[in-house]
N, C-alpha and C positions, 0 to 999 in steps of 0.2 A: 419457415418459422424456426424458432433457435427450440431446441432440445430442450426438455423438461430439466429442475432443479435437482440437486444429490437429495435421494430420500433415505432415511434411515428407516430399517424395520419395526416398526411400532416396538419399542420397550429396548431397543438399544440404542447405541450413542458412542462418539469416536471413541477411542483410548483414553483420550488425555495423557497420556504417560505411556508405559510398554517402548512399542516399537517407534511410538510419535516420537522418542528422544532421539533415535536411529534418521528418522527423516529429518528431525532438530541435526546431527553433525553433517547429515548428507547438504542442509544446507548453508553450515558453515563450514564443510567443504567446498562447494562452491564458490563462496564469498570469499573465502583465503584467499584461493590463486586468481579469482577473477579480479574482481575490484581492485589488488592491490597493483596488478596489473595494467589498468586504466591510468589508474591514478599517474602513476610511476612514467607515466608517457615523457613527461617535460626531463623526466632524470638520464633515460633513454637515448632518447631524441635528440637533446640539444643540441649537442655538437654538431648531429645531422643538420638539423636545420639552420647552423648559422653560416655552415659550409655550404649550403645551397643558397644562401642570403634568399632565406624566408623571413619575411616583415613580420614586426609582434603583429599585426593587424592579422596578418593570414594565420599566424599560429591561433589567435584565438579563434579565429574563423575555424579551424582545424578541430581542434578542444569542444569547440563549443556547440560543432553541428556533432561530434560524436553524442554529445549528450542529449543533443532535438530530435532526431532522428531516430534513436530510441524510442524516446519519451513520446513524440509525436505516434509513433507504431501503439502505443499503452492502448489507445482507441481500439483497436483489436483483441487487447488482451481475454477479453469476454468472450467472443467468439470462437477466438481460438482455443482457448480451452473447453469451451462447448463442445464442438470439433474432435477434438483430440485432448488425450490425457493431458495431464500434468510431467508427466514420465517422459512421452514422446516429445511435446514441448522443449523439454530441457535437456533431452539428447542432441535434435534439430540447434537451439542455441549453443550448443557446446561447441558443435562441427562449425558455424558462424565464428566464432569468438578465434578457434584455432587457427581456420585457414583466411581470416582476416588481419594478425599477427605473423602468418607467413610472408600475404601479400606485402604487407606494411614495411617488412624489414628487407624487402629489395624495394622498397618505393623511390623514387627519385625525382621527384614536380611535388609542384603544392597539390595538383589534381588528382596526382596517386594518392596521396595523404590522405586527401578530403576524400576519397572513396573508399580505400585499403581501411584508415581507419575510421574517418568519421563515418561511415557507412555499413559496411560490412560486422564490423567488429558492435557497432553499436546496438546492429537488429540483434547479433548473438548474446549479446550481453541484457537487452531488454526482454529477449525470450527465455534465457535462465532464469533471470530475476522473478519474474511474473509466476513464473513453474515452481518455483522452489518456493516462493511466496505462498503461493497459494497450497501448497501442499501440509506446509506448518501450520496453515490457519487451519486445515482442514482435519488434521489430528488433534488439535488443542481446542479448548473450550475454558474451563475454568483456572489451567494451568499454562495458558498460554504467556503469558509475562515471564514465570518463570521460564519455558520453554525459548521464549524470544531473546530470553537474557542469556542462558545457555550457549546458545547458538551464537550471538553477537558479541559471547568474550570469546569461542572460539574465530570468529572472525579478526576481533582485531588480533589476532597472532602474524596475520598475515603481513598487516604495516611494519609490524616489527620487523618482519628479518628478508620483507622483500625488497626493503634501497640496500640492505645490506649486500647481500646477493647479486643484485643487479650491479654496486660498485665493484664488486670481486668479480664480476664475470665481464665489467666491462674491462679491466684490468688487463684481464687477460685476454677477451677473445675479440673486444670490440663491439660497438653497439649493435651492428645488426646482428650479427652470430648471436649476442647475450637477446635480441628480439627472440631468434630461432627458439632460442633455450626455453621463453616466455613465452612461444606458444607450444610449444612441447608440456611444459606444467598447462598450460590450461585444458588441452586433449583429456586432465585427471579428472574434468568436470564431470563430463559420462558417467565417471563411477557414484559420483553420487544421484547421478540423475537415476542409474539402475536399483538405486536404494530405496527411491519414489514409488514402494508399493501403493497397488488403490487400498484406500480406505477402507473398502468393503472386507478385505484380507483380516481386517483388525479390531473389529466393531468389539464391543463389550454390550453386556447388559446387565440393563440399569435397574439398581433396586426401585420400590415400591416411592420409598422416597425421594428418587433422585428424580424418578419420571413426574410427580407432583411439583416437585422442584422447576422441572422443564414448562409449564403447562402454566404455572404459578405466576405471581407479580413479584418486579423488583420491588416490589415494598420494603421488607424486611432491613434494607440499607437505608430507606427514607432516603434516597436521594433522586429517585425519580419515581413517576408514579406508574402504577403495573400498566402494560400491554395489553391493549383494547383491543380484540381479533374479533369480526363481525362473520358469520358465513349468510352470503345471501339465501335467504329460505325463499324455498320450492312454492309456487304458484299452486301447484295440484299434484291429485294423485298420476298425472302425465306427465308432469314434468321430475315426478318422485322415480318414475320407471326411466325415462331417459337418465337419469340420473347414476340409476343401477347398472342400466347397461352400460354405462361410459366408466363405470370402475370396476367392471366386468372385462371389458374391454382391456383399460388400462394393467391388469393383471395379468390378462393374454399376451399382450405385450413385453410384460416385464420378464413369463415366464419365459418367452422365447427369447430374449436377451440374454437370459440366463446359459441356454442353452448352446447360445454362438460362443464360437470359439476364442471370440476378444472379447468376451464380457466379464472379464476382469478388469475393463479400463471400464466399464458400462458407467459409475458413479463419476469417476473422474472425469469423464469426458462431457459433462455436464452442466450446466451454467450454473456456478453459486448466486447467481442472479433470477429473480423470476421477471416475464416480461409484464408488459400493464395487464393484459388481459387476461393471465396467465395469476394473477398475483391476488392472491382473496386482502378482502379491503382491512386495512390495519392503520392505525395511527396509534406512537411510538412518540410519546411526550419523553422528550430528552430533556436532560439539566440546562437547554436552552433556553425550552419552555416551546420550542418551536415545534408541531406536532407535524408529519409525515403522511399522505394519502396516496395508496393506491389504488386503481380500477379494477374490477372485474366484470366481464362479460360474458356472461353464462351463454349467449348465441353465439358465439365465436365457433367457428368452423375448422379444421385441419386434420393433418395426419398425426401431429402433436400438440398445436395448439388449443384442443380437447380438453385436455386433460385438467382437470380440477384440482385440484391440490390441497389438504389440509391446511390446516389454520396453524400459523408458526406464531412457538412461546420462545424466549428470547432467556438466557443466561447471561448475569451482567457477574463478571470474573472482579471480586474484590482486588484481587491483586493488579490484573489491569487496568481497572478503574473506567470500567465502561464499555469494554469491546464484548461482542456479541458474536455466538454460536444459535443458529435457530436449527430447530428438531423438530419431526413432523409430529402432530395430533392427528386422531383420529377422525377424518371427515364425515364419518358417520355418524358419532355419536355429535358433533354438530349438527348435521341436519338433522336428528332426531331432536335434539334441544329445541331449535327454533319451530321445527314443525308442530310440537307440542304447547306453544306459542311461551313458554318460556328464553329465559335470555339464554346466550350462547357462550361456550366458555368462560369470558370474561365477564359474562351480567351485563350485557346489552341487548338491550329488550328489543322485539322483532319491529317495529316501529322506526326506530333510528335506524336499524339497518338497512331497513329501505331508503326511508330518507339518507342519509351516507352516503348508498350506491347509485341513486342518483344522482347525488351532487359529485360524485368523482367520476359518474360516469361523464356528464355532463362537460365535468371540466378536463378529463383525457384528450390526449393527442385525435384529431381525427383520421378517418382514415386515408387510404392511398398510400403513396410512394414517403411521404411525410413524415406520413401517422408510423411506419415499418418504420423508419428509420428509429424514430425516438422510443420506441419500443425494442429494436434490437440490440441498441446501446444504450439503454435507461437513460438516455437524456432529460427523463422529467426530474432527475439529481438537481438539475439546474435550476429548477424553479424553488429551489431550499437555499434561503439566502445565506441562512448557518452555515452551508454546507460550502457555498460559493467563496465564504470569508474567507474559511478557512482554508481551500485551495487554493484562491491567489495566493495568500498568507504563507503557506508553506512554499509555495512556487518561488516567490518573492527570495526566503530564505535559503530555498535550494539552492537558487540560481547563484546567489553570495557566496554559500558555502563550498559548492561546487570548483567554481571558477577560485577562490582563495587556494584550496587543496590542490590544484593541475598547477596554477602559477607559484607556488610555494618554490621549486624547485629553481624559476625565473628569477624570482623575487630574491634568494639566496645568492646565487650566480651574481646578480644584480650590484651585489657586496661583496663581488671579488671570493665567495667561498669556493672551495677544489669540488669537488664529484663525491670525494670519498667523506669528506665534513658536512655536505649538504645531507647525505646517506646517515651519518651519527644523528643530525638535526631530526630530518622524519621519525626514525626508528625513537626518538626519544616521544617523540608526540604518541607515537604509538602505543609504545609503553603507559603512557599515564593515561592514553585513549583507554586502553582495554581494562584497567585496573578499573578505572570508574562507569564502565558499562555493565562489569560487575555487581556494583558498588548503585549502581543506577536503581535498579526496583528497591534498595532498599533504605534508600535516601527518599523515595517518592513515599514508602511508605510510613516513614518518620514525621515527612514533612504534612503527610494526608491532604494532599492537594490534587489537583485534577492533574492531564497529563498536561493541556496545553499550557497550564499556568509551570508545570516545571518544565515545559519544553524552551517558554517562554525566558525561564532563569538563565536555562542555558546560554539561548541570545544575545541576555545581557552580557554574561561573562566573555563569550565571544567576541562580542563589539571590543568589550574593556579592554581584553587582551590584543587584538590587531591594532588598536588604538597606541597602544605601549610601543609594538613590532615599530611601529615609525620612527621611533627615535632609536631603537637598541642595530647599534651594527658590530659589536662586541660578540664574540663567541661565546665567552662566559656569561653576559647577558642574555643571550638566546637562548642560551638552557633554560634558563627560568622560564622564559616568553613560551619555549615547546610545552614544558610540563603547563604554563596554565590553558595554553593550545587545548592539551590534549585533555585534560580535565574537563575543558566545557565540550568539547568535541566529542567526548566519550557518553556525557549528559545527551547531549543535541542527538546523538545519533540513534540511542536508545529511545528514546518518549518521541522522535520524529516518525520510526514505523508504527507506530503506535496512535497517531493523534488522529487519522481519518477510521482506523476500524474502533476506536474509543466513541466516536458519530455514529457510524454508520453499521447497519447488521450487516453479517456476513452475507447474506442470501444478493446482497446489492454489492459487496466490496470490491469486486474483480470492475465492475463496472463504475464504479468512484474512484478505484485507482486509475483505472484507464484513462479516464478523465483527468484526473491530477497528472498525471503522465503527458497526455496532449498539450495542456496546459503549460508543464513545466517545457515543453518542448519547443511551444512558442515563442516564451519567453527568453529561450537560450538561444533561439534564431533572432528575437529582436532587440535582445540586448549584448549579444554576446561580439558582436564586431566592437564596440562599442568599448570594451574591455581594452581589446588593442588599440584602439583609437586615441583612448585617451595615453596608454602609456611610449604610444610612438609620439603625440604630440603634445605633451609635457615632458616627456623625457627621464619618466621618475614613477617606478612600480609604488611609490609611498600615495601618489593621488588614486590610485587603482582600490590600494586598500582604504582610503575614505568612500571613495564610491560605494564599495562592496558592505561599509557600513553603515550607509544609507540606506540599502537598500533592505539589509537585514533592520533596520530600525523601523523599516515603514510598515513590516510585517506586524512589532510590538503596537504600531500605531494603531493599527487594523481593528488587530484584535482586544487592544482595549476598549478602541473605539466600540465596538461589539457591545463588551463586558458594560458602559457604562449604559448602552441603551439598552440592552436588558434589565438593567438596575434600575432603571429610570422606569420604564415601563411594569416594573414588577412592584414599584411602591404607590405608581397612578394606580394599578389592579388595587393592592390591599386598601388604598384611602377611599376607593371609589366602593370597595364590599364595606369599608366598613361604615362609610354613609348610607349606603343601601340599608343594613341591618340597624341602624340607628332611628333611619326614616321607618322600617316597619314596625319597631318597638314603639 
């Protein structure tokens, strides 16, 4: 059974600030040298590859499984960090990324390639991400937007001066050696992985108000309504004593944790995820309208599956506009609530709690080999069709964005530009990338929109500008085309980490990203030859970027599609209350 969720000591809660900003640069150190890294593959490479007449079909094939194969590994990302820290995570990716960059720069076949880098380099690059991910959510709570923005203008520094770089050291020393160079900088990742203290290192505590605050409904914003947390109440006074002894127990446990000599990783190594049975019954009405049910199973048996878990109140961060930190409550004074046949935390009366936990018990995974699986990877995400939109949805747009950014360097080449011109082109994207990722939280909060609706603007701007790229073969023109590149690039990038934990609580996020990961990773294996295919048999990177606008259009498609049947269904709701309330007058 997967290891219990990160508890916080009753009356504390992360930093939010302190040392979270220390773990904020550790992971835009990371992102500097790594990502810019990936990317830069096509600026690198090229030569290599036309001197070994590699087919665009295979190059994308190349590109396109480093990015599946990641992504497809995201399915793990729950586990493994259950498993193991966050810390050790992103030491283990570090050592991947480095000596898959070695291998890559004596590679010599399309086979070395597709393994050196599509392979090797990708799981290291998937395992950073995921570590460093998760460690920034795990510090921040109400200040996380700002903290993510922090972190993501320190990131794009790295576009900026790394074609530059990479044209100067091809100058001189030639692409594999400028490889060597390139994974020598990414070896720099460690250090910020050694920065990824646990959380427990850093906890604060909370005033009188804050923890009210924790416990409290998002009311206060009127934009969704508070968090119904149910604890199933005790049969009897036998089942009031089992109950005792099981967090009698759970304290025994915790104390001896304490005691071993890596219980410094003890919180980290934990799933932010709780499993079904594992998961006290809550629904979690989002601005979708679509509400969230999990199971619990008071019979459930194990060496940790036992364990009970207080009732999680949820912090919706103004500035992020939706993304959530949950904090434990006190499981006791829950089951004193309901045992007193009073309601529970939230005023739900002991009647519906039963009824509830039957009906989710009812309708959970069953058991066996099955039932474990979709319990160990929260696969009942799946059954949230919000949730689902929204991951093809960003998949869809990744996969465009992705593939536009690796082929940029093709695409340029494509028009007769040198190494050193294509290198000015990026670094300019990057430039106007970072200013407005800057510039990003405080446009969203100007604009007082959700994220996906600005993530969505971005989109647009995106399409518009590749759109343009089709006709500009002009140098002077292309400046223009990079900065509005990097404008919507710099939008898109920011409110894109943003758009699934804006859904979804933390306590499930490692496990809905995992998922979105798999997802995107599919989709890079089945559309991604496809890239090349088409630009070997047209003969012209200008059809590539209509495709690619397609397919980010179909994302807008999606999710309007969404927007309008909630619309739709939210004014059948008001006309139907209000003939209701007309027929009883």
């Amino acid at each position: 059974m997967p290891p219990p969720p990160p508890v916080f000591p009753e009356g504390y809660g992360p930093p939010d600030g302190g040392y979270g900003f220390v773990v904020a640069a550790a992971y835009a150190l990371n992102n500097v040298i790594i990502i810019p890294i990936l990317q830069n593959f096509g600026l690198v490479f090229r030569d290599v590859l036309v001197d070994l007449e590699i087919s665009g079909t295979n190059i994308a094939v190349i590109m396109n499984l480093n990015n599946a194969f990641g992504l497809a590994l995201g399915l793990f990302n729950g586990p493994i960090l259950r498993t193991f820290s966050y810390r050790k995570v992103a030491m283990v990716g570090s050592g991947f990324v480095f000596f898959g960059m070695v291998l890559t720069a004596y590679a010599s076949s399309f086979a070395e390639f597709l393994v050196y880098y599509g392979i090797v380099m990708s799981a290291g690059y998937n395992l950073t991400m995921a570590s460093f991910a998760y460690a920034i959510n795990t510090y921040f709570s109400k200040r996380r937007a700002m903290a993510m923005g922090f972190a993501m203008t320190l990131t794009g520094l790295g576009p900026v001066f790394m074609p530059l770089l990479i044209s100067r050291a091809m100058k001189e020393f030639g692409p594999r050696y400028t490889a060597l160079l390139l994974a020598a900088l990414a070896l720099h990742s460690t250090v910020g992985a050694f920065l990824l203290h646990p959380v427990r290192w850093h906890l604060v505590k909370l005033s009188k108000g804050e923890c009210v605050a924790v416990e409290g409904a998002l009311g206060p914003r009127g934009r969704r309504p508070p968090l119904t947390t149910v604890a199933v109440p005790p049969a009897g006074d036998e089942d009031e004593a089992k109950a005792d002894g099981l967090l009698e127990a759970v304290a025994e446990k915790e104390e001896g944790a304490d005691k071993d000599g890596d219980a410094e990783d003890d919180v980290d190594t934990r799933a932010p995820m709780l499993t079904v049975r594992q998961r006290r019954l809550s629904g979690l009405s989002h601005r979708s309208g679509l509400a969230r049910t999990a199971s619990t199973d008071p019979t459930h048996t194990g060496p940790l599956g036992t364990t009970m878990w207080a009732s999680m109140a949820s912090i919706d961060s103004e500035a992020l506009g939706g993304s959530m930190l949950t904090l434990n409550a006190g499981i006791t004074d829950a089951a004193e609530d309901t045992a007193n046949g009073h309601a529970g935390r939230n005023g739900v009366a002991n009647g519906k709690a039963k009824e509830a936990a039957k009906s989710a018990k009812s309708a959970g995974p069953k058991g066996g080999i099955l039932g474990a699986v979709v319990r160990f990877f929260d696969l009942d995400l799946l059954r949230d069709p919000v949730y689902v939109n929204i991951m093809l949805g960003l998949s869809f747009a990744v996969f465009a964005e992705m593939n536009f950014s690796l082929l940029t360097p093709f695409i340029l080449a494509d028009r007769h530009f040198g190494t050193q011109d294509i290198a000015y082109l990026l670094s300019i994207i990057a430039v106007s990338d970072i200013v407005f990722r800057f510039l990003a939280p405080f446009i969203k909060k100007a604009c007082k929109q959700p994220v996906r609706v600005m993530y969505i603007m971005g989109l647009v701007m995106l399409i518009t500008t590749r759109t343009v790229l089709i006709w500009c073969y002009s140098y002077d023109a292309l400046i223009g085309v990079m900065v509005s590149l990097g404008v919507a690039k710099g939008l898109r990038t920011v409110y894109w980490v943003l758009v699934i934990p804006d859904y979804v609580p933390l306590e499930r996020l490692p496990a809905a990203n995992g998922l979105q990961s798999v997802t995107n990773g599919l989709i890079f294996m089945i559309l991604g030859p496809g890239v090349g295919v088409i630009r070997d048999k047209l003969g012209d990177y200008n059809y590539v970027i209509m495709a690619i606008n397609c397919l980010t259009a179909l994302t807008i498609i999606m999710w309007g599609t969404e927007a309008v049947i909630r619309m739709t269904c939210a004014k059948g709701k008001k006309a139907a209350d209000v003939e209701r309330a007309a027929s009883k007058s």
